[in-house]
C-alpha positions in Angstrom: 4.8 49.4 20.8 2.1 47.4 22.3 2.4 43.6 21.9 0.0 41.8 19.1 -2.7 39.4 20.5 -1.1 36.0 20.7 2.4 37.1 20.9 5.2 37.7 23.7 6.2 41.1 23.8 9.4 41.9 21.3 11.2 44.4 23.6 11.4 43.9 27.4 14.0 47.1 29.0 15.3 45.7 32.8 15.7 48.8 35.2 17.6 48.2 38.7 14.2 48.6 41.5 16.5 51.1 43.4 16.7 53.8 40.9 12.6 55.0 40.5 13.8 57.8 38.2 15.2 55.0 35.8 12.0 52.7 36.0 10.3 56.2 35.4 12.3 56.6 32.0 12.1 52.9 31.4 8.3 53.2 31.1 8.4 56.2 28.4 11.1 53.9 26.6 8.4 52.5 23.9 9.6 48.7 25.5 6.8 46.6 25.3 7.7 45.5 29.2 9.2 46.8 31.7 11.0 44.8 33.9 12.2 46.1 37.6 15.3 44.0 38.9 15.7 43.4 42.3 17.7 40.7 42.4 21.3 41.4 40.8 21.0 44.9 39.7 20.6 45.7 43.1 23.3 46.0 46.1 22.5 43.6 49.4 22.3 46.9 51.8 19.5 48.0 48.6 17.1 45.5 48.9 14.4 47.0 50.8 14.3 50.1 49.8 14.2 48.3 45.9 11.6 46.5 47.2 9.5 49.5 49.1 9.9 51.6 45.9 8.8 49.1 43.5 5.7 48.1 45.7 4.8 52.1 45.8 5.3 52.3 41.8 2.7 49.5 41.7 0.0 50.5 43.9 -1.1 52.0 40.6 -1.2 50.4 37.2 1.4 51.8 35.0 1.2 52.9 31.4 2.8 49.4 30.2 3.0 46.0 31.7 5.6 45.6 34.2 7.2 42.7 35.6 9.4 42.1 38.3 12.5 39.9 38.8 12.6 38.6 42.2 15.5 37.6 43.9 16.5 34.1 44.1 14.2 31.4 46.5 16.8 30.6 48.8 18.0 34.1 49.1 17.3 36.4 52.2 15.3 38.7 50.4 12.8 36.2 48.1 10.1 35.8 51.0 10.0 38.9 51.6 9.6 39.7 48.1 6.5 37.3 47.8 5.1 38.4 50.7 4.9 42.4 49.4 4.6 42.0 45.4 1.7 39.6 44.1 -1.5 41.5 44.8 0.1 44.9 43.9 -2.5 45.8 40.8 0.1 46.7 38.8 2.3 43.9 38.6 1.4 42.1 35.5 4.5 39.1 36.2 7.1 37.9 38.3 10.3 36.6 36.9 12.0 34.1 38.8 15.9 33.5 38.4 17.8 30.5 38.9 14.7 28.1 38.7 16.5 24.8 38.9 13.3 22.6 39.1 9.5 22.2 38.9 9.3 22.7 42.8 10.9 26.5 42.5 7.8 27.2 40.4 4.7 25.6 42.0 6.3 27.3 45.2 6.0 30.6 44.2 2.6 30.0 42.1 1.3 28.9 45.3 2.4 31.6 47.3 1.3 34.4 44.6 -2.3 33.2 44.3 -4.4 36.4 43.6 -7.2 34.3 45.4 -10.2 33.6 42.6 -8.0 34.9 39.9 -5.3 32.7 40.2 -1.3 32.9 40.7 0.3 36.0 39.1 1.9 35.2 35.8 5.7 33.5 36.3 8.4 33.5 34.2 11.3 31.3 35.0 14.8 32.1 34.3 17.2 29.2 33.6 20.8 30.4 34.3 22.5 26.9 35.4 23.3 23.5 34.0 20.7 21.6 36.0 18.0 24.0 34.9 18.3 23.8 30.9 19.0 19.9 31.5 15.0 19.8 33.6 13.7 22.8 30.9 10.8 20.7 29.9 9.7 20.0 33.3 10.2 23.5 34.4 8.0 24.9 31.5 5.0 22.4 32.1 5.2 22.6 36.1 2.3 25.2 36.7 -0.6 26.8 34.6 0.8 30.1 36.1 3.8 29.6 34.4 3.6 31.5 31.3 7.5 31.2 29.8 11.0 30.6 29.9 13.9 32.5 29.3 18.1 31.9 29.5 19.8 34.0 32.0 23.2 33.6 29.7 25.7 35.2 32.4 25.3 33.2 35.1 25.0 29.7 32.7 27.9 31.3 30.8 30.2 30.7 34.0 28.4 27.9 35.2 29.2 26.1 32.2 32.5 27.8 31.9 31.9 28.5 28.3 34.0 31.1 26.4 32.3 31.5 23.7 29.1 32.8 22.2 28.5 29.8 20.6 28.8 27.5 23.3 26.0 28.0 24.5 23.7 27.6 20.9 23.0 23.7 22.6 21.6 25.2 25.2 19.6 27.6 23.6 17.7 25.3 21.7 16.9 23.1 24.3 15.1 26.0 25.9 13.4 26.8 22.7 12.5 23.3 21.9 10.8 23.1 25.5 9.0 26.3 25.4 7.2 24.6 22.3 6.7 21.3 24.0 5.2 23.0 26.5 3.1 24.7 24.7 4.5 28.0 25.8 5.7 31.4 23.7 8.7 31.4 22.1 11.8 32.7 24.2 12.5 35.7 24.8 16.7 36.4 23.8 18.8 37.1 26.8 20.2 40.5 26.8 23.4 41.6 25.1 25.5 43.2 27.8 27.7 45.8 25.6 24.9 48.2 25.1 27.1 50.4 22.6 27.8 47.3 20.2 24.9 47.8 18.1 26.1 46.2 15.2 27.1 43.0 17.6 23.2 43.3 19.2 21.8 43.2 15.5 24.2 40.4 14.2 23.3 38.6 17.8 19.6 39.1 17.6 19.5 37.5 14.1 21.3 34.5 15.1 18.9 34.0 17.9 16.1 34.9 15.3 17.6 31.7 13.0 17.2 29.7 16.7 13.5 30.2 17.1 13.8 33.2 19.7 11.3 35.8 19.7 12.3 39.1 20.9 15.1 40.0 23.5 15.6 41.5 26.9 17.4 44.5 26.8 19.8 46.9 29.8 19.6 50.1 27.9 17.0 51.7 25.6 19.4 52.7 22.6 18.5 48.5 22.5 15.4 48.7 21.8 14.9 49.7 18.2 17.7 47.2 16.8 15.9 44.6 18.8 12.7 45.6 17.3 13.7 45.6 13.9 15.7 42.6 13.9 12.8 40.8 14.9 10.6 42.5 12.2 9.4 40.8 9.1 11.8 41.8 6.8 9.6 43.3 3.6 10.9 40.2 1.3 9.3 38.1 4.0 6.2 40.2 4.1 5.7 39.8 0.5 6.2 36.1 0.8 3.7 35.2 3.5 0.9 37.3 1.3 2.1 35.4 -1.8 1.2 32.1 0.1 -1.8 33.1 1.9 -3.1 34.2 -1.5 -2.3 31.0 -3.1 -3.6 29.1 -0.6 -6.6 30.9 -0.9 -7.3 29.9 -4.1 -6.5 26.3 -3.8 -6.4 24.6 -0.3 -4.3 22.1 0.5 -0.8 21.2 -0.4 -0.2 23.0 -3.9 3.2 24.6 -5.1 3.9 28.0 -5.9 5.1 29.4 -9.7 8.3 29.3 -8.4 8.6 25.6 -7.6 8.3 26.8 -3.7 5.7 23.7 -1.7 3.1 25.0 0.3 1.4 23.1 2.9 -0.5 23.9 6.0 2.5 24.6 8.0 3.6 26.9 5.4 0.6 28.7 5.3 0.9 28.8 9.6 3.9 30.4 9.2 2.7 33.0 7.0 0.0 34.2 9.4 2.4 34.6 11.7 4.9 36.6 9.3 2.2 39.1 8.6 0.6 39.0 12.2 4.2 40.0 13.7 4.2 42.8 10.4 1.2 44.3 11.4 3.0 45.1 15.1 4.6 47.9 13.5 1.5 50.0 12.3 
């Protein structure tokens, strides 16, 4: 399913950029991106042939958006990676991990100008203490820069965190500066045991409750929890019509039968709820 206008994509599948036959199947997943890894999915002694199939997949534009995680800036492979990617037609975003400040992303919007059109769209992936702690200032470096995400493994064992909820603080800061920033909500980091489905759900509502908006996911039996856990749920639904109704017959600040107080932030959020509903038709 295609995103809505206005919103960040609810599904995004990663596929390692040394197996084509996998980005192949990724693409007829029904993920609303696509994005080809070729930064830890893929073996040192893999790099450029990842990076000479993905740049052959792209010479064309596929049937959904696809980004592309790069590896790291100060790895061995990175300039080579911005040298062959950004004016590939069908690269619709590059995902940078480990951004740690402001710097890492003007760098790279710099170096993946599309000439009059402008840098290709960056995502920045904060996986270490110092980047959540500099989140704001990350997320408001460059116009290219068009959101942030957690990468929860790697700030898992930075922060040597054991469990799930230690990292909630962190979490919200990311969610908090996406807003200031004036950026899309977060996208949820993905859930690495892809056969928990009952864990992904119960996961993807939590980060639901945190602001997130949508998740990444490693395998495609992900996809449809992740979709519907991100769905207006029908109670919902039915709420954001009741207000939108009510509003329409009175403006301003009013309160509904029920005793429920409806103001214009209210009413924001139920054009959202039914905007988000109207995904799934």
């Amino acid at each position: 399913m295609s995103a809505g206008p206005g919103f960040p994509p609810l599904t995004l599948l990663y596929a390692p950029g040394d197996r084509p036959e996998v980005v192949g199947k990724a693409l007829r997943s029904g993920a609303d991106v696509v994005l080809v890894d070729l930064e830890d999915a893929v073996a040192p002694d893999r790099k450029d042939y990842a990076r000479a199939a993905t740049a052959e997949r792209l010479s064309e534009h596929p049937p959904v958006p696809v980004h592309v995680r790069v590896n790291a800036l100060d790895s061995p492979w990175a300039d080579a990676d911005l040298a062959a990617l950004p004016a590939l037609p069908g690269l619709s975003g590059l995902r940078l991990p480990k951004v740690t400040s402001p710097s890492d992303v003007v760098q790279v919007a710099r170096r993946a100008a599309r000439g009059a059109g402008g840098a290709v769209p960056l995502y920045a992936l904060l996986e270490t203490a110092l980047g959540v702690e500099r989140a704001y200032t990350i997320a408001s470096a460059h116009p290219a820069l068009r959101g942030i995400a957690l990468g929860e493994a790697d700030l898992r064992a930075d922060l040597g965190v054991r469990e799930d909820a230690g990292l909630d603080w962190s979490r919200a800061r990311v969610v908090v500066a996406a807003r200031a920033a004036a950026l899309p909500p977060p996208a949820q980091s993905i859930y690495p045991d892809t056969r928990d489905l009952e864990g992904l759900a119960a996961s993807c509502a939590h980060g639901r409750t945190l602001g997130f908006l949508g998740r990444a996911a490693i395998h495609p039996r992900q996809l449809p929890v992740i979709e519907r856990a991100y769905a207006p749920t029908t109670e919902e639904i039915s709420w954001a019509e009741e207000v939108l109704k009510a509003a329409a017959r009175e403006p301003g600040a009013l309160a509904l039968p029920d005793g429920r107080f409806v103001d214009t932030a209210v009413v924001r959020e139920a054009h959202t709820t039914l905007s988000l509903a109207r995904r799934r038709r």
